[in-house]
C-alpha positions as CSV (number, residue, x, y, z in Angstrom):
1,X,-11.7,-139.8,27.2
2,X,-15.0,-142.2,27.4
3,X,-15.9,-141.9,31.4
4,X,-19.2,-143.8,30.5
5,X,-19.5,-146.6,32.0
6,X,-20.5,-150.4,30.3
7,X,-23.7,-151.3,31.5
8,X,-23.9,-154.1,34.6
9,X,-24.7,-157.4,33.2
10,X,-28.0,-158.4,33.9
11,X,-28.5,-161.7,35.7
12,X,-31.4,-164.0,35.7
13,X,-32.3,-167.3,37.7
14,X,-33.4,-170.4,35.7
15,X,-37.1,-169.2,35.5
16,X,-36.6,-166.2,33.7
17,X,-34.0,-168.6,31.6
18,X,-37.1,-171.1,30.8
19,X,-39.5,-168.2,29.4
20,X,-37.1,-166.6,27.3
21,X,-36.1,-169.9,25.7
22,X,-39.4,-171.2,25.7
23,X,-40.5,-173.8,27.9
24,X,-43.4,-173.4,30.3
25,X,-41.7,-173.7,33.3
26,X,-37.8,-174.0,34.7
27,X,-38.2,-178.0,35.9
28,X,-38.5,-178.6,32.2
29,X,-35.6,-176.2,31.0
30,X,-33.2,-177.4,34.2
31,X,-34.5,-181.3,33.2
32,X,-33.2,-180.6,29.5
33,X,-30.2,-178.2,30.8
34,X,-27.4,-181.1,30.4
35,X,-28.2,-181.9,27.3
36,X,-28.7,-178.2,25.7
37,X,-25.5,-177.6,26.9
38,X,-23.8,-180.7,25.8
39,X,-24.8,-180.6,22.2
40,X,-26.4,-177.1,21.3
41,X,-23.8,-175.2,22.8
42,X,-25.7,-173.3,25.8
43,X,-24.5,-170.7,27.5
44,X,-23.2,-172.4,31.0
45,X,-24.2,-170.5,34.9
46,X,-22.0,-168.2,36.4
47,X,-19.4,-170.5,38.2
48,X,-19.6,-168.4,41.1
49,X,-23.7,-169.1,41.6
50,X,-24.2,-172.1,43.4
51,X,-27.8,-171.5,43.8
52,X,-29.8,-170.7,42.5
53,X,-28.1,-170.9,39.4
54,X,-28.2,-167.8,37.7
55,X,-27.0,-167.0,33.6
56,X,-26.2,-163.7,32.1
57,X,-29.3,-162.5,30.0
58,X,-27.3,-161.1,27.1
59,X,-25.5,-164.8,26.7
60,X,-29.2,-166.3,26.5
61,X,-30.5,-164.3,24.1
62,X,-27.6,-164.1,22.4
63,X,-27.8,-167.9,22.5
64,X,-32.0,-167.6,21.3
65,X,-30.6,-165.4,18.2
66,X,-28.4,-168.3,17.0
67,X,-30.5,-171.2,18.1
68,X,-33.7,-170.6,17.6
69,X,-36.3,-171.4,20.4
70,X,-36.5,-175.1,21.7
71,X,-39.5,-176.8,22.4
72,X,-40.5,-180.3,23.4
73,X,-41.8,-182.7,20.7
74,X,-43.4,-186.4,21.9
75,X,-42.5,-188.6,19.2
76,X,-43.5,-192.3,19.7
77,X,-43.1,-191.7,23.4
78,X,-40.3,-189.5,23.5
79,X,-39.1,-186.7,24.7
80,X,-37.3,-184.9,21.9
81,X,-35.7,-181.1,22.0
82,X,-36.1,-179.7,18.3
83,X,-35.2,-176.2,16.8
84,X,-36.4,-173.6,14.9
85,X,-37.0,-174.2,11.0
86,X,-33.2,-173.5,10.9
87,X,-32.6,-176.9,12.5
88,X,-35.6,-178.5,13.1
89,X,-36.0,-181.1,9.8
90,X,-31.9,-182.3,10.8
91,X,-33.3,-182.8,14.2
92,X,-36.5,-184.5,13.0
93,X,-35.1,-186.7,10.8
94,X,-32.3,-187.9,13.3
95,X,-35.4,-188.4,15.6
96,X,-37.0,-191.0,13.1
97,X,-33.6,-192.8,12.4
């Protein structure tokens, strides 16, 4: 019989979330939260943490493995989340349709 126990899950607040996804600071990542949720599947808060919000580290970077880092492009004046090379020329070309 295994009497090891799992590991706790790790939890972090939405700073640590902004650095390992890489934006430069959590405004920008909880500005842009919605919509990386909405369409690039992010992982969503604990429902129990009413603030401050707070995300299991493995689902983030488990997320980061998948996704690819986001970070902000200004094209013609707007604010535009792109991908990694994985995604980034669907999103780019989306951008300039």
């Amino acid at each position: 019989m295994d009497t090891a126990a799992s590991p706790a899950p790790i939890f972090i607040k939405a700073a640590a979330v902004a650095r390992r996804i890489g934006y430069d600071n959590p405004r920008t990542f909880l500005v842009n939260r919605d919509r990386l949720e909405r369409e690039n599947d992010f992982p969503l808060p604990m429902p129990t943490s009413m603030f401050p919000l707070k995300w299991r580290a493995s689902e983030i970077d488990a997320w980061v493995a998948r996704q690819g880092r986001p970070r902000d492009l200004d094209a013609a004046g707007e604010n535009i989340v792109a991908f990694g090379p994985r995604r980034e020329s669907a999103m780019l070309e989306k951008a300039r349709a």
